[in-house]
N, C-alpha and C positions, 0 to 999 in steps of 0.2 A: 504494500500500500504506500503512495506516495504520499507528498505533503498536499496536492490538492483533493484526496478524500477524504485524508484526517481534518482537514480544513473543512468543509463539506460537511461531517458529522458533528463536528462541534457545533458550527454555525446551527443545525438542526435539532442539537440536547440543548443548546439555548434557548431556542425558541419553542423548547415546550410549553413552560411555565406561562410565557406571550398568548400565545393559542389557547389553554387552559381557559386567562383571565377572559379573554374573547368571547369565547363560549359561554361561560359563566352571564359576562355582558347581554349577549346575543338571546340566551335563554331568560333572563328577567325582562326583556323587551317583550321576548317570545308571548310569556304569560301575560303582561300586562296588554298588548294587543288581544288576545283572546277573552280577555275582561271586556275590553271594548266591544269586540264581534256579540260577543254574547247580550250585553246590554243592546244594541243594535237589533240582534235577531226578538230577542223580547219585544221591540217596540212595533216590530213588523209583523209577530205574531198577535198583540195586540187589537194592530190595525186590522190584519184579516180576518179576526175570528171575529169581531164587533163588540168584543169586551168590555172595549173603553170607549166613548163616542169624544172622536176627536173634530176639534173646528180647525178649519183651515185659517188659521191663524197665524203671527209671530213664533208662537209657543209647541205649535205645531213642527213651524219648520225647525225650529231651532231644535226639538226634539230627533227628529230625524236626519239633521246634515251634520248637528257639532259633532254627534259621537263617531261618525265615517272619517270625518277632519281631523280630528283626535288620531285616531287608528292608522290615519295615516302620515300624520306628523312619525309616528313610533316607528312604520313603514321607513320612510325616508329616512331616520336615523340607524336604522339597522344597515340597511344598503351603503350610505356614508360610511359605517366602519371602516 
């Protein structure tokens, strides 16, 4: 083995620990985006089963676009990593 695979190796038992924290990162996004989804699909099961009678209102929309915008703000910082 020459000095560019023992170089090659190391550089890669380094960056375990790197990878690890990432993941770790990666997977707290993970769950908090499916808190979102989840909140989201309740609001749409809501709407089509006729449970809740909603007005097309302010309160309305802000119900059903902030939490997609949310979800996807978390979206976009996962991909940024």
């Amino acid at each position: 083995m020459g000095p560019s695979v023992l170089a090659g190796l190391g550089v890669m038992i380094l960056l375990i620990p790197v990878n690890a924290y990432i993941a770790s990162k990666v997977e707290t996004l993970q769950i908090k985006q499916m808190k979102l989804k989840d909140q989201r699909v309740k609001a749409m099961n809501e709407i089509l089963s006729g449970i809740k009678v909603f007005h097309l209102t302010r309160n309305f929309y802000n119900v059903l676009w902030n939490i997609p915008r949310r979800a996807n703000f978390i979206l976009h910082f996962i991909y940024r990593c």
